[in-house]
VEXKE-150591 format. One record per atom (N, C-alpha, C): residue in one letter; y, z, x. Coordinates in steps of 0.1 Angstrom, whole numbers, plus 5000, padded with zeros to 4 digits. Layout:
VEXKE-150591
AYZX...
***
This chain:
VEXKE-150591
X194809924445X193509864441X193109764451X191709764451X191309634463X191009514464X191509464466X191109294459X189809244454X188509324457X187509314444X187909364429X188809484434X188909564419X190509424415X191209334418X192109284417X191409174409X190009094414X189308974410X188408994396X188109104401X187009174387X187909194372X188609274376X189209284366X190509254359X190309114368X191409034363X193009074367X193609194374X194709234376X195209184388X195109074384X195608974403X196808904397X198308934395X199208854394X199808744405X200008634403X200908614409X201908664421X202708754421X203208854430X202608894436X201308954434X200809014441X200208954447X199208824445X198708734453X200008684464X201108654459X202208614467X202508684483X202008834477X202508954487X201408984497X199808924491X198908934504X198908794508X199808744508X200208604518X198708494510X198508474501X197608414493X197908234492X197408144499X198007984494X197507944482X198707854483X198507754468X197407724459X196407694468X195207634459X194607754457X194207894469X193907964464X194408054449X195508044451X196108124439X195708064425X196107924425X195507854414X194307914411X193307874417X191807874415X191508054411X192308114417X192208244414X192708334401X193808244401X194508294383X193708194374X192508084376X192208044368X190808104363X190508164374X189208304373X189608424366X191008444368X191408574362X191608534347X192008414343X192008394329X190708374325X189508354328X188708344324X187608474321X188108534333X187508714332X188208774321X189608784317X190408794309X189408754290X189608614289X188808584279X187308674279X186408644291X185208704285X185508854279X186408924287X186509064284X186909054269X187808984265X188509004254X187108984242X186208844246X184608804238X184408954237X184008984249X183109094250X183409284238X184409284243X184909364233X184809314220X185109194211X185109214199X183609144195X182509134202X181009144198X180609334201X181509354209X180609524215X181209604204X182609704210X183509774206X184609724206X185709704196X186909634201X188009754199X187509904200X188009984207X188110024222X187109944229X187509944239X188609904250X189209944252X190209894262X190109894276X191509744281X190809684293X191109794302X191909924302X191610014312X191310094311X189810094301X188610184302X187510094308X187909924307X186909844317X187109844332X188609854336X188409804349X188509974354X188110134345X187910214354X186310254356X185710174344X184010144347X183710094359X184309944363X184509864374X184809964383X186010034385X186210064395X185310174403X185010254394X183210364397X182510344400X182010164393X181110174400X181610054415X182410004416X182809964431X182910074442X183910154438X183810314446X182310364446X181210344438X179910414444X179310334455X179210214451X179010134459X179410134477X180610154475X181410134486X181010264496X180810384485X180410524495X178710514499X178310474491X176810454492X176610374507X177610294508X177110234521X177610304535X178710384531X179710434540X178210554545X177610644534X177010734534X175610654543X174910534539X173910454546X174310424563X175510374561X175610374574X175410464588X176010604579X175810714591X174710794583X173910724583X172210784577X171810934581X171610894595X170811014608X171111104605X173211094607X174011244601X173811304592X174111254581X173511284568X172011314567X171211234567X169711284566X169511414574X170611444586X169811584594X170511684588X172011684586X172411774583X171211794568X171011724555X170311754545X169111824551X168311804560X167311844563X167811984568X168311964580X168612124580X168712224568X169512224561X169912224546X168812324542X167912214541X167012264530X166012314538X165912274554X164712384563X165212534558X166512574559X166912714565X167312764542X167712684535X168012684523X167312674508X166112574510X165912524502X166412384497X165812354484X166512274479X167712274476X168512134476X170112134473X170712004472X172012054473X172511904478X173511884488X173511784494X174911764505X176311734501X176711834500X178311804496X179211754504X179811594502X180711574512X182411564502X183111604513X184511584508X185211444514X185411384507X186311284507X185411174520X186011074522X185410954528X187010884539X186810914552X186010994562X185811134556X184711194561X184411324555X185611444563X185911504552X186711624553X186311714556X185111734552X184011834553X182211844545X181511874551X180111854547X179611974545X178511984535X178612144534X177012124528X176112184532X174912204519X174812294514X174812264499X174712364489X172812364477X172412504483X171412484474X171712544460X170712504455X170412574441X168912654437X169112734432X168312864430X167712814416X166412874413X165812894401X166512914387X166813074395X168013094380X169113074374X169512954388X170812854384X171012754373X170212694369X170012624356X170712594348X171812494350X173212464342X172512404329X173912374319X173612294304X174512194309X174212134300X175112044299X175211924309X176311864315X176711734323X175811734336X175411854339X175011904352X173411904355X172811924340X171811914338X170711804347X171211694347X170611584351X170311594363X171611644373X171911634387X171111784392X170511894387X169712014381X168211954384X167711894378X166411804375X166811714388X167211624389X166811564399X166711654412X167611754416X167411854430X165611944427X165711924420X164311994415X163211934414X163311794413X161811714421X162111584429X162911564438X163511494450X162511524458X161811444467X161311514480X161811474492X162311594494X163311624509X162811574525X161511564523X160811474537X160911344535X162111254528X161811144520X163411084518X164011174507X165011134503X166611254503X167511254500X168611314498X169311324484X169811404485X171011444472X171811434475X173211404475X174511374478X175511354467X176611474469X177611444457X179011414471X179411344468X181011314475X182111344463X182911384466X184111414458X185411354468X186011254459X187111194464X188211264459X188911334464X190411444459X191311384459X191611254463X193111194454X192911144437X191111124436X191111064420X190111204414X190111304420X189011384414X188111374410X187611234415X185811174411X185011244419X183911224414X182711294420X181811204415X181011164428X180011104425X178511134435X177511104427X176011114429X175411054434X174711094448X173610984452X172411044453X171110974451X169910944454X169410894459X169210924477X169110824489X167710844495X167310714501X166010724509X166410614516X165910634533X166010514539X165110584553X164510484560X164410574573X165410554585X165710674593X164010744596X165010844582X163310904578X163511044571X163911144576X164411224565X165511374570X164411444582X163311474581X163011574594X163011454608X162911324606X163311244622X164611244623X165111234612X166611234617X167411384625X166411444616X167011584622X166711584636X164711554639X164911554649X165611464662X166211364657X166911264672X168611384668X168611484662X170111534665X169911684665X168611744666X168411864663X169311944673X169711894689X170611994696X172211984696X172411924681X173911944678X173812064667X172512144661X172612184650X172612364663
***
């Protein structure tokens, strides 16, 4: 776990502060945040659900830190991404960019067809490939294979997928 996911959700012992070489004052000041994150969570549950448990909060926390964290990974190398999606969907249609794991393992675009039309969980991510516009924005699912997550993006930034394509078009 990363030391946001350690601060957030309160799982910063002692030891373990000890073991990332952490000083004195800091430690104090930091187990005195963690007891405090601690209480609110404990508030919070018994006003919400006090079925909830704290590690169904800190794996909320941690999804959405992990989206976060690829979202930017995914922003950073824009161009790539944006051309490869554009290509994609010049030669495909609509779809999405499938990356494996972070560094990427592998990138893949996968379209979806008319008469593909899932139920269920999929539905949403169905509907959004279906009115996205591709001169504009991206689909992106990344799947991390040590936790079997998979997660969804909905990206726009410039330049747009056909500039991006074009500053890389003679790698495709």
């Amino acid at each position: 776990m990363d030391p946001y996911m350690l601060f957030v959700t309160g799982d910063a012992t002692i030891k373990k502060m000890e073991q990332a070489g952490v000083d004195a004052k800091t430690k104090s000041q930091t187990l005195q945040l963690i007891s405090e994150i601690q209480k609110f969570n404990e508030a919070l549950r018994r006003i919400t659900n006090p079925k909830v448990t704290q590690e169904q909060i800190k794996k909320v926390f941690e999804h959405q830190h992990t989206h976060q964290k690829l979202q930017k990974l995914i922003e950073a190398e824009w161009v790539v991404f944006a051309s490869l999606a554009w290509h994609g969907y010049s030669h495909d249609g609509r779809g999405i960019l499938y990356i494996k794991d972070f560094p990427p393992q592998g990138v893949k675009y996968v379209s979806i067809k008319n008469d593909e039309a899932p139920t269920g969980p999929f539905q949403d991510i169905y509907n959004t490939v279906k009115t996205y516009d591709p001169t504009k924005e991206i689909i992106a699912a990344v799947l991390i294979s040590s936790s079997e997550q998979v997660y969804i993006f909905h990206l726009t930034q410039t330049p747009y997928p056909p500039e991006a394509y074009q500053m890389r078009k003679d790698v495709f």
